[in-house]
Backbone as JSON, one array per atom type, in Angstrom:
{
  "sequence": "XXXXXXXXXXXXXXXXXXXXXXXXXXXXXXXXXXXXXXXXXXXXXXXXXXXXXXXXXXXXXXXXXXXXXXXXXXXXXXXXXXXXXXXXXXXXXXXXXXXXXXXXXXXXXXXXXXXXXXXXXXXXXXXXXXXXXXXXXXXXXXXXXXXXXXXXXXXXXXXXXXXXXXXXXXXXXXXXXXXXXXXXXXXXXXXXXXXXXXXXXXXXXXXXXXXXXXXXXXXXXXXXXXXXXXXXXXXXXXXXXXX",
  "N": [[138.51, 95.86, 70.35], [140.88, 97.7, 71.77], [144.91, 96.68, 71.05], [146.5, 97.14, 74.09], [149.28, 96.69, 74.84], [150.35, 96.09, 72.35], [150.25, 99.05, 71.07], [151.77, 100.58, 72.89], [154.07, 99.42, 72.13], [154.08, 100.34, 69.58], [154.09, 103.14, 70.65], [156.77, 103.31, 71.39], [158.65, 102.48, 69.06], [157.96, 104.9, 66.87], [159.05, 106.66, 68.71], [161.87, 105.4, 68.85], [162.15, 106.6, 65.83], [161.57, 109.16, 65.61], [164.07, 110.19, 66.97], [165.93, 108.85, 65.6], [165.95, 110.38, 63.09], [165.14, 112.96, 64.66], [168.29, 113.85, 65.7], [169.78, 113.64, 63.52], [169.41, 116.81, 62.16], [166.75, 116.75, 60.72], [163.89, 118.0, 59.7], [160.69, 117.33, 61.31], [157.31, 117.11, 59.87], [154.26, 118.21, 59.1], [151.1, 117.03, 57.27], [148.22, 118.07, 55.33], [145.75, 115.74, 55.17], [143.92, 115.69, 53.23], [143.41, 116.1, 49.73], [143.41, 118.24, 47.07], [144.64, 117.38, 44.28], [146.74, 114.28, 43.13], [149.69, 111.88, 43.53], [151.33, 111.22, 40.46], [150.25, 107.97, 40.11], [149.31, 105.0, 38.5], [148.33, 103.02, 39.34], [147.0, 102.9, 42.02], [144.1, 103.01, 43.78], [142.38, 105.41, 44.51], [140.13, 106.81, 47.58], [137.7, 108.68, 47.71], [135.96, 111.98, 47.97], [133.24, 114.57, 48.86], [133.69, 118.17, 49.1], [131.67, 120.13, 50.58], [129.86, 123.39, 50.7], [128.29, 126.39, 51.84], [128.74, 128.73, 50.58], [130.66, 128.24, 48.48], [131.37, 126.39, 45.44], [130.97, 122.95, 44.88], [133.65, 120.73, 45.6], [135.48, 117.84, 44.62], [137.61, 116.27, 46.72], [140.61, 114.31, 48.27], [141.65, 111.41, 50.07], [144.44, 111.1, 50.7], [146.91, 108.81, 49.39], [149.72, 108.85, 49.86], [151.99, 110.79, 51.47], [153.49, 112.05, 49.69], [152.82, 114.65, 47.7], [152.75, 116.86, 48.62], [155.14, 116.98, 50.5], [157.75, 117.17, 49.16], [156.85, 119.58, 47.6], [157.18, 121.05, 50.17], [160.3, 120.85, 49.97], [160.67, 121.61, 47.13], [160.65, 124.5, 47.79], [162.23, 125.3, 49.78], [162.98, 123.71, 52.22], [164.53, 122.3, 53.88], [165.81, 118.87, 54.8], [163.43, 116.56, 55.43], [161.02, 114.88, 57.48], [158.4, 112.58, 58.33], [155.74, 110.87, 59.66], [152.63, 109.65, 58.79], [148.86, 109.16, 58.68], [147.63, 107.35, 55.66], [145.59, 106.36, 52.97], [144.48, 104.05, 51.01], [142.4, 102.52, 48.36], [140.75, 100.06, 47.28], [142.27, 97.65, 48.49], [143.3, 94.65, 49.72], [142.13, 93.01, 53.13], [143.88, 92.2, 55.66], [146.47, 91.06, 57.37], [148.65, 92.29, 55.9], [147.86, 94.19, 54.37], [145.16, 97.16, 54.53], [143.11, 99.52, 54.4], [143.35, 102.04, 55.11], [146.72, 102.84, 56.64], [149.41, 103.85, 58.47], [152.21, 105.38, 57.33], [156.19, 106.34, 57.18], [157.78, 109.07, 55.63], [160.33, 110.37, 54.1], [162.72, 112.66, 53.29], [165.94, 113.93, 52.16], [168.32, 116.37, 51.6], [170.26, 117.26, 48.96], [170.95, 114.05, 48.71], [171.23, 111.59, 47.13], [169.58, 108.28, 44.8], [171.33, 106.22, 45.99], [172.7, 107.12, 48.51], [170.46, 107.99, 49.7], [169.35, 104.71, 50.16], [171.86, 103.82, 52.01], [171.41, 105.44, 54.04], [168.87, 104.49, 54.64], [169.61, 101.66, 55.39], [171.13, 102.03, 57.82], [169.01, 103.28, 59.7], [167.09, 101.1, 59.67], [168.63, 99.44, 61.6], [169.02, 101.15, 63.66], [166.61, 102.28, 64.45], [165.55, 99.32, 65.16], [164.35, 97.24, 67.78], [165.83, 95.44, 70.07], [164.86, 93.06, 69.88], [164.39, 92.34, 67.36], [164.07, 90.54, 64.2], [166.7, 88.52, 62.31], [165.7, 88.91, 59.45], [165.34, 92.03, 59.34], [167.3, 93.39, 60.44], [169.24, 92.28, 59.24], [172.19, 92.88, 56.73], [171.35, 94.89, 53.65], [170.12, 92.95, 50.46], [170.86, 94.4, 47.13], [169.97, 95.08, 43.84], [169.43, 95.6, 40.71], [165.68, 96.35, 39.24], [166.34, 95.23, 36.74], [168.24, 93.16, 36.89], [166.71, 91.6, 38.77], [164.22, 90.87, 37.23], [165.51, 89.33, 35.29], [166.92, 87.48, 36.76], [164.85, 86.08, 37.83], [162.79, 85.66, 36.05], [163.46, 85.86, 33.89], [163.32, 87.65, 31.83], [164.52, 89.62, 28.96], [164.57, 92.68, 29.78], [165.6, 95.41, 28.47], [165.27, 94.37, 26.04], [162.83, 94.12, 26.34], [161.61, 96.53, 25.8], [160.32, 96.62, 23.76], [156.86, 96.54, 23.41], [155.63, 94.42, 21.88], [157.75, 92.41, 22.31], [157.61, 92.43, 25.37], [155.01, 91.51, 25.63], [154.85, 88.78, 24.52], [156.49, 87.29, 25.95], [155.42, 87.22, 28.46], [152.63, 85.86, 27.83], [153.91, 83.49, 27.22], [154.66, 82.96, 29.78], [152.53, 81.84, 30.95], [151.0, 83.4, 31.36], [147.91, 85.57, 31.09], [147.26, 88.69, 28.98], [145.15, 90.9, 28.11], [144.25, 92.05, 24.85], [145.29, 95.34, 23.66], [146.62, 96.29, 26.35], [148.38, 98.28, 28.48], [151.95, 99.06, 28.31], [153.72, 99.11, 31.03], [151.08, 97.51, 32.97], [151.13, 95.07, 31.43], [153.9, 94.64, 32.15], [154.14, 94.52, 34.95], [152.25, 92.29, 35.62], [154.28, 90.19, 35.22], [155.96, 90.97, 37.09], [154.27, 90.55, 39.59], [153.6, 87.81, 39.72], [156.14, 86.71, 38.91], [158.53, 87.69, 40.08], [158.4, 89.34, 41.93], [157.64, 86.85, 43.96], [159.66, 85.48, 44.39], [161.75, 86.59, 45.63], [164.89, 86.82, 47.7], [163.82, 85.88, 51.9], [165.8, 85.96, 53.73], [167.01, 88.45, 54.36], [166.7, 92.0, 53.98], [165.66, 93.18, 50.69], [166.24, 95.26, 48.28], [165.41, 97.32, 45.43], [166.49, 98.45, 42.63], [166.15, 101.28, 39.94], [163.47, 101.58, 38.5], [161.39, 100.47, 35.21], [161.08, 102.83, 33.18], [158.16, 103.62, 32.24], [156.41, 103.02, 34.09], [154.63, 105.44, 35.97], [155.54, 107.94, 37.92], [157.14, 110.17, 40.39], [159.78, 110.07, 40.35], [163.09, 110.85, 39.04], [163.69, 110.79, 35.43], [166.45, 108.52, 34.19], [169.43, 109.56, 32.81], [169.78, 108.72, 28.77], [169.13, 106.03, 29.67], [166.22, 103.62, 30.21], [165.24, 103.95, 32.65], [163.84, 104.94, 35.79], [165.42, 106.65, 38.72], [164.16, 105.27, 41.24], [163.69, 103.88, 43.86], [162.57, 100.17, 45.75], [162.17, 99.09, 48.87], [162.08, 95.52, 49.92], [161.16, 93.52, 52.74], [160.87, 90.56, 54.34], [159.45, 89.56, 52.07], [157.41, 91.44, 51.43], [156.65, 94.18, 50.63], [157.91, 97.66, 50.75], [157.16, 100.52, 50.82], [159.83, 103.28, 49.55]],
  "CA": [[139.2, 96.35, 71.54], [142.46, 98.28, 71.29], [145.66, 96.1, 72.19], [147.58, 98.44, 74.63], [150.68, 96.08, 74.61], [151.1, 97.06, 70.5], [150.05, 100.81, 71.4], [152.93, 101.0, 73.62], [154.92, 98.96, 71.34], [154.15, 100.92, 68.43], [154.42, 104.33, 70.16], [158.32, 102.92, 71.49], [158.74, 102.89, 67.48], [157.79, 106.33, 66.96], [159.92, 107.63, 69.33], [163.14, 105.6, 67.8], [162.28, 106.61, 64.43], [161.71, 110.13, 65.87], [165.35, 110.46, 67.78], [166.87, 109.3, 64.38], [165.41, 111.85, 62.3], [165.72, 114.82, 64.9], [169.58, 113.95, 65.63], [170.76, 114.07, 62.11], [168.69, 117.61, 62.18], [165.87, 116.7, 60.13], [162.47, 118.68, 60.56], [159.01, 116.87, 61.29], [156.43, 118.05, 58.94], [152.46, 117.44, 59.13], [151.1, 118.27, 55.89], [146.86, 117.68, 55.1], [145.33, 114.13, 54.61], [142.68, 115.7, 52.25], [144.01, 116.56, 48.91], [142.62, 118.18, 45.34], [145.38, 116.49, 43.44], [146.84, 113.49, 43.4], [150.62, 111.77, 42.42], [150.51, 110.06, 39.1], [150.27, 106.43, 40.55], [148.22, 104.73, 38.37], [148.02, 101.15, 40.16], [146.68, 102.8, 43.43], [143.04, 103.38, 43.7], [142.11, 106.82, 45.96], [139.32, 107.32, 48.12], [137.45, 110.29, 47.46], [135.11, 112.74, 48.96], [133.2, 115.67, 48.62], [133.72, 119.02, 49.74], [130.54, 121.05, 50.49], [129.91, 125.05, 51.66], [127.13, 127.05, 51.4], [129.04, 129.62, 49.66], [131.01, 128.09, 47.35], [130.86, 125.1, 44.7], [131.57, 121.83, 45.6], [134.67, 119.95, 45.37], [135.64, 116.78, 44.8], [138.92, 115.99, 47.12], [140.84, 112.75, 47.5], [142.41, 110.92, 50.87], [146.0, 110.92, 50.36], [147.64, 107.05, 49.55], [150.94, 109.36, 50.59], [152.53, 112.66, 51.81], [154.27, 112.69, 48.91], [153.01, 115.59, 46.86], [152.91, 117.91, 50.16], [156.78, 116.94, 51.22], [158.17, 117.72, 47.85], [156.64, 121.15, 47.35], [158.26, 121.87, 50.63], [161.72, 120.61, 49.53], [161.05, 122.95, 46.64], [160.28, 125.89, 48.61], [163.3, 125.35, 50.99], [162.22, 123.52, 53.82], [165.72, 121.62, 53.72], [165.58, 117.64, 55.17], [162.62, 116.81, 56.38], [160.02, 113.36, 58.08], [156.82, 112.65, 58.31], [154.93, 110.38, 59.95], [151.31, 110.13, 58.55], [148.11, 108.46, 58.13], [147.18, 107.24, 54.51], [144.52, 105.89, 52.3], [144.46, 103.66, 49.37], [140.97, 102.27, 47.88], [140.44, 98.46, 46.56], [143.04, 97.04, 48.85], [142.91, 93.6, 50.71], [142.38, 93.02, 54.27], [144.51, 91.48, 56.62], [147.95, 91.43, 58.35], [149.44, 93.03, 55.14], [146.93, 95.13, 53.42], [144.69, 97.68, 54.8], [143.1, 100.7, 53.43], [143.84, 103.15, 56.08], [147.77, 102.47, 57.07], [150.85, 104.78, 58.79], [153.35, 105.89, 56.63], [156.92, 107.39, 57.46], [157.99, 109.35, 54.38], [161.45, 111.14, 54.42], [163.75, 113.69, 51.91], [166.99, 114.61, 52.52], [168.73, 117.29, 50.76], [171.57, 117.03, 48.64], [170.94, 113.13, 48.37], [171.02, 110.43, 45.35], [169.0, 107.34, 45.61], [172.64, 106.03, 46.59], [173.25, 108.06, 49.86], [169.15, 107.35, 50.78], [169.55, 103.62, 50.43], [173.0, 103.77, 52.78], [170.89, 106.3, 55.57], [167.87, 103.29, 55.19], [170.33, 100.63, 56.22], [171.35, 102.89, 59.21], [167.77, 103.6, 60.05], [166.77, 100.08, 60.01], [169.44, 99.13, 62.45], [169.13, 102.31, 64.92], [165.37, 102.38, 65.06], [165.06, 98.49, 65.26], [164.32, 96.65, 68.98], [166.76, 94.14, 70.28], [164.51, 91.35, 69.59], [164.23, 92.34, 65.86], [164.25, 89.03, 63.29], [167.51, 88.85, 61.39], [165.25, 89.77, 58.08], [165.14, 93.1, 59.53], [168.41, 94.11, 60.56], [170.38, 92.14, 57.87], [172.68, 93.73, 55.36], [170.26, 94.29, 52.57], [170.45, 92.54, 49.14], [170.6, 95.36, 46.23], [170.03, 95.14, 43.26], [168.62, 96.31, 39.98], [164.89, 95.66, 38.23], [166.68, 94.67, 34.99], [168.94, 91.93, 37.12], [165.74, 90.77, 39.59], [163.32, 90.08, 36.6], [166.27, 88.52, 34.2], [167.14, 86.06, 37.09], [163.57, 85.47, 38.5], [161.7, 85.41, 35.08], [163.78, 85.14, 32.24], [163.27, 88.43, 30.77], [165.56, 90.92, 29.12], [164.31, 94.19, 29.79], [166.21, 96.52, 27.5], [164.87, 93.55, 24.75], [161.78, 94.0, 26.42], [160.83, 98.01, 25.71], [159.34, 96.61, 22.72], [156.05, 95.63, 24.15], [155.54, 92.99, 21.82], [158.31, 91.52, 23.33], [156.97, 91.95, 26.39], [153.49, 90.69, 25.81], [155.23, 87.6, 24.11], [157.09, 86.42, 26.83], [154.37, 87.09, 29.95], [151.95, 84.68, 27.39], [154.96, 82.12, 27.22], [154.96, 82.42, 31.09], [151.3, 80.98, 30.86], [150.32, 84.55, 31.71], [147.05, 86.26, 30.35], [147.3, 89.21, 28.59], [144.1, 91.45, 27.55], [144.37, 93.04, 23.85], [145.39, 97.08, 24.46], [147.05, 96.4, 28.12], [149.49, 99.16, 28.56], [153.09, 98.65, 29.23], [153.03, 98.74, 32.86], [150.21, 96.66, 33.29], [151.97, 93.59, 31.39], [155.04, 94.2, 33.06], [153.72, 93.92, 36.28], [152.0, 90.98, 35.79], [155.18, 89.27, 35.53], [157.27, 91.61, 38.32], [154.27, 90.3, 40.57], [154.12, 86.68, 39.4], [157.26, 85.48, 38.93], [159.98, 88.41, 40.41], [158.15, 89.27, 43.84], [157.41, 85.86, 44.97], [161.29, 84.75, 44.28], [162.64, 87.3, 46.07], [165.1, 86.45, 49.18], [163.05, 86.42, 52.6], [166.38, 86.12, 54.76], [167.48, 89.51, 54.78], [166.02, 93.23, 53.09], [165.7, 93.39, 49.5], [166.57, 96.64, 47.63], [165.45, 96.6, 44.02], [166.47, 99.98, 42.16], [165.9, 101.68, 38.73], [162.43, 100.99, 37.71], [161.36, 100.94, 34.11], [160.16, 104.74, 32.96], [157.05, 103.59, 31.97], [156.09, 103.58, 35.23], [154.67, 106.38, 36.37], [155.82, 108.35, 39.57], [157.63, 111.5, 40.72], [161.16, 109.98, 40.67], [163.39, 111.66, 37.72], [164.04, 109.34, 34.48], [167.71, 108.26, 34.24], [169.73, 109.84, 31.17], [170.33, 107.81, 28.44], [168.76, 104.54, 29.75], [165.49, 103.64, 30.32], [164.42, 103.85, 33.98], [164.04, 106.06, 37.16], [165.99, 106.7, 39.54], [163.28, 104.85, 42.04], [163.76, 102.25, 44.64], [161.69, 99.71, 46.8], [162.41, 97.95, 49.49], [160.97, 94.33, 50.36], [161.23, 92.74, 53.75], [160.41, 89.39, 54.5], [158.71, 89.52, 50.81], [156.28, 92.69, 51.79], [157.11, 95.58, 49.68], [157.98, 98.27, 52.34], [157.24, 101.85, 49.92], [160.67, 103.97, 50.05]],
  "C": [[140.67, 96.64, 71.2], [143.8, 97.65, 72.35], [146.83, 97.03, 72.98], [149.03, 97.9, 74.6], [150.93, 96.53, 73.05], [150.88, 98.48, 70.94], [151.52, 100.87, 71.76], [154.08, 100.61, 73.01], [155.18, 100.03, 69.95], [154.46, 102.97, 69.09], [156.18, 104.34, 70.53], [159.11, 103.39, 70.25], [159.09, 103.96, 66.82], [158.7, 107.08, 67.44], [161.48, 107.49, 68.99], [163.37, 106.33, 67.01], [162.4, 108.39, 64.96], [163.07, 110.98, 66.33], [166.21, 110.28, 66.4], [167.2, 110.25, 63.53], [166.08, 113.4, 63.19], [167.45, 114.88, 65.09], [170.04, 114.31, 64.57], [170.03, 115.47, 61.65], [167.73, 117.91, 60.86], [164.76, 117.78, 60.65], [160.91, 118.01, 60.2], [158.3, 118.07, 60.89], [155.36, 117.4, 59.33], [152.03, 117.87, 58.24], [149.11, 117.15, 55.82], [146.69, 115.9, 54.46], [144.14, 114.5, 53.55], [143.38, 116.38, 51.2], [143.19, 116.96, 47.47], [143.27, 117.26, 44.74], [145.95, 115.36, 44.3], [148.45, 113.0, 42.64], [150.23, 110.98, 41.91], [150.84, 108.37, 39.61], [148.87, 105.7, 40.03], [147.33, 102.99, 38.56], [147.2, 101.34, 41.27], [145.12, 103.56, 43.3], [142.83, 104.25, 44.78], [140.41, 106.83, 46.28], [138.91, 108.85, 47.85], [135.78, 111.07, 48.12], [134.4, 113.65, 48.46], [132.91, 117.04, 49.26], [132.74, 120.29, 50.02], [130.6, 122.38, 51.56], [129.11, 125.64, 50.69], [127.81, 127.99, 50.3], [130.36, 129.8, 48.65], [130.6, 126.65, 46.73], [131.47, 124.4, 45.21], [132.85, 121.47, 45.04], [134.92, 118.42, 45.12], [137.9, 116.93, 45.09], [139.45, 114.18, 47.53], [141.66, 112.44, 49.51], [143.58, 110.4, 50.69], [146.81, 109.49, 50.22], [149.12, 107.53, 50.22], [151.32, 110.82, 50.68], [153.33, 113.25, 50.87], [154.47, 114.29, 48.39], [153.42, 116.68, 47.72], [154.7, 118.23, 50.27], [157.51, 117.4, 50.07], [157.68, 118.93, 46.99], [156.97, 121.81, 48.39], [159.73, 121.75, 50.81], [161.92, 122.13, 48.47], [161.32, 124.07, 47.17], [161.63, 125.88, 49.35], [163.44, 125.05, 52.09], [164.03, 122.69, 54.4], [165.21, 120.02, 54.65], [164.17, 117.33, 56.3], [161.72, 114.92, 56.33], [158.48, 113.72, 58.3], [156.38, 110.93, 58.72], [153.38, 110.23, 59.69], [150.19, 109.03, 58.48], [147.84, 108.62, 56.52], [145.99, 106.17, 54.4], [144.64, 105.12, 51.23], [143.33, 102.34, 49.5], [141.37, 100.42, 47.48], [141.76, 97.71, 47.56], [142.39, 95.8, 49.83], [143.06, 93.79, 52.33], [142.87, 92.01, 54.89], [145.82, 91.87, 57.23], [148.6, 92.41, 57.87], [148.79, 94.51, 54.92], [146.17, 95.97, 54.77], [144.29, 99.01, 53.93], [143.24, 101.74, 54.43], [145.19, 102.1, 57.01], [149.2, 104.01, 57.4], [152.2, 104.2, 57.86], [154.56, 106.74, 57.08], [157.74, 107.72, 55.66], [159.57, 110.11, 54.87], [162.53, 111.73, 53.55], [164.81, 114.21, 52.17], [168.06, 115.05, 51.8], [170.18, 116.96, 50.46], [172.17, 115.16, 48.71], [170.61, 112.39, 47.44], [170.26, 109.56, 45.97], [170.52, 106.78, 46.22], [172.96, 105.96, 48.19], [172.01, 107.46, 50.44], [169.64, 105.81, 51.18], [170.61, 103.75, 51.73], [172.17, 104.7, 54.31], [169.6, 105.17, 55.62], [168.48, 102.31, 55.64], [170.49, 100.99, 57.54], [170.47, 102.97, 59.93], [167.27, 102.08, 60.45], [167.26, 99.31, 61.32], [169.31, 99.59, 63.9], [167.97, 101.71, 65.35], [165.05, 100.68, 65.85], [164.97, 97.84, 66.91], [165.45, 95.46, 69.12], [166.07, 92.44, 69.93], [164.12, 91.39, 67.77], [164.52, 90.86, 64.7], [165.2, 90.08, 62.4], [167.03, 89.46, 60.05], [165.05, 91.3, 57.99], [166.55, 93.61, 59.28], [169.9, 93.28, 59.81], [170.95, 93.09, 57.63], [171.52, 93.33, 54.27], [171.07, 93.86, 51.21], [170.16, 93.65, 48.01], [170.75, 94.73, 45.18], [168.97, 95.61, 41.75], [167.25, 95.73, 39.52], [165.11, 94.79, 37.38], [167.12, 93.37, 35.77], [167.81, 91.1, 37.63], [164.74, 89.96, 37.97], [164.18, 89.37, 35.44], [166.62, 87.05, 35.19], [165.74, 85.33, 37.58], [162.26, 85.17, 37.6], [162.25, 85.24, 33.85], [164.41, 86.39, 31.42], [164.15, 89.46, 30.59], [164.7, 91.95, 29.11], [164.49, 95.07, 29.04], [165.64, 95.66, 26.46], [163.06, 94.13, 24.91], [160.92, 95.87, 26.39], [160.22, 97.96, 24.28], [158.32, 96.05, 23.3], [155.63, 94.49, 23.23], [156.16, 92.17, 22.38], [158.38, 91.02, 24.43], [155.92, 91.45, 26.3], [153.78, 89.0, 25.28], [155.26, 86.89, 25.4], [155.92, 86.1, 28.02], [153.73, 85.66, 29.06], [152.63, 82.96, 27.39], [155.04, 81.69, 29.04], [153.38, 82.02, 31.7], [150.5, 82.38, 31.59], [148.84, 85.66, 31.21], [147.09, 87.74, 30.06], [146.11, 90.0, 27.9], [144.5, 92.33, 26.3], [144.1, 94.27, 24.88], [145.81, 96.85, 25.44], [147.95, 96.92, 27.7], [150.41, 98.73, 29.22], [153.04, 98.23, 30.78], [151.99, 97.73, 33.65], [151.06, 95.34, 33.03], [152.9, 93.58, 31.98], [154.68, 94.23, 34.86], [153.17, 92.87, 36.8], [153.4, 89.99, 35.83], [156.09, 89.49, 36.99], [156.05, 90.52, 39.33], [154.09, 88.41, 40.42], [154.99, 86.0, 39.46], [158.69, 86.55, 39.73], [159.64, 88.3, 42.07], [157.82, 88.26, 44.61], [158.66, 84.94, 45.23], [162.1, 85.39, 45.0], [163.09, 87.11, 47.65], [164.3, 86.77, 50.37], [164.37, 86.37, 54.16], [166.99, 87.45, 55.38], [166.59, 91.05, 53.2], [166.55, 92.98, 52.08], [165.63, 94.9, 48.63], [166.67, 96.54, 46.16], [165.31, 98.64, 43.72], [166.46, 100.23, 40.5], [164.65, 100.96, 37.66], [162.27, 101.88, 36.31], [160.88, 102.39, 34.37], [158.74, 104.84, 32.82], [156.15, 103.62, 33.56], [155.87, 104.73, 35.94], [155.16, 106.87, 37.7], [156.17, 109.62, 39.8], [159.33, 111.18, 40.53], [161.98, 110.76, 38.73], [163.88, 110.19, 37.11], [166.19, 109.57, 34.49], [168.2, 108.78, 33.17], [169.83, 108.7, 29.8], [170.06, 106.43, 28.39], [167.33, 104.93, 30.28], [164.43, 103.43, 31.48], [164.85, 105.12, 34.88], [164.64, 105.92, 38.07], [164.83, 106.41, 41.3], [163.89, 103.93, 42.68], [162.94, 101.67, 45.32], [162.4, 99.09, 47.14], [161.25, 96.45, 49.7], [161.6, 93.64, 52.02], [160.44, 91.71, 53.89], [159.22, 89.26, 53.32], [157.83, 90.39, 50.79], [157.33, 93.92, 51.35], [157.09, 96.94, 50.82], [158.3, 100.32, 51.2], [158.85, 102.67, 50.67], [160.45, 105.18, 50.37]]
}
């Protein structure tokens, strides 16, 4: 049974997040939940489908985990700042309060911005959109800071030591961590980010962790010179909140 007290709560939400966006003259986009391709995210398992018609061959298409690829081919094009509100998909996930495999997403691009400038318009956003009865972990000042600093104070490890992956596969095993011969970068270092970084991380106010390694796949551009992307996540109350 559908609770109409959250409905009404959640479309309240909507309509903040909506007034923020169109004031600063953003433009709401709707872009397809069924997709051929997919971005390179290779942690997130996709739902997939297939596309049948008498008079052509079949397809195999995919339920979108995000609006990404869509919103960023109309940045290219010229669409200039733009939101999105959407349903998504992502496969093997747990159920409960957190998890789900069908969950709303607001995605958002705004032109002529660094991660820098975003972060500083997500503080703003958090604040505007939020309800008066919001828990301080919301509408805090958030805590920033980098990958390299979160997993050197919350696990030990140097990072820049650690782009040798022996060095990384050392240390995870020292942190009583299992390790499968052949596990690709990324894999071992995530066993430790979610082990020992994301369960340390403050739950009194937003967490802002920026410049993930490169090895990491994504869409964000690599940094010159050093060895990460210009990526960020947020965490609230320890729940990873996609930027």
């Amino acid at each position: 049974m559908f609770n109409f007290i959250y409905q009404r709560k959640r479309s309240d939400l909507y309509g903040n997040i909506r007034r923020f966006f169109d004031t600063r003259g953003y433009l709401e986009v709707f872009t397809p939940s069924l997709s051929a391709s997919l971005i390179p995210e290779p942690t997130i398992k996709n739902f997939s489908t297939t596309f049948i018609n008498s008079f052509m061959e079949k397809r195999e298409l995919y339920l979108i985990p995000s609006p990404e690829i869509f919103m960023k081919r109309m940045l290219a094009s010229g669409s200039g700042s733009i939101y999105q509100i959407s349903q998504c998909f992502r496969n093997a996930e747990q159920l409960g309060e957190i998890h789900n495999p069908e969950f709303s997403m607001l995605e958002y691009y705004t032109v002529d911005f660094d991660e820098k400038d975003s972060i500083t318009l997500t503080e703003e956003f958090l604040k505007e959109i939020s309800f008066a009865d919001a828990p301080s972990y919301v509408t805090s000042k958030p805590l920033v800071m980098s990958v390299e600093e979160a997993v050197k104070k919350y696990s030990g490890l140097d990072l820049l030591k650690a782009q040798d992956y022996r060095f990384l596969k050392d240390h995870a095993e020292k942190r009583g961590l299992y390790v499968p011969d052949g596990e690709a970068w990324d894999d071992t270092f995530n066993r430790i980010f979610i082990n020992d970084v994301e369960p340390s991380l403050p739950l009194a106010c937003p967490v802002i962790l920026t410049d993930y390694p490169k090895q990491i796949e994504c869409l964000a551009l690599e940094k010159e010179g050093r060895p990460y992307r210009a990526r960020w996540e947020m965490y609230i109350n320890g729940v990873e909140r996609d930027r």
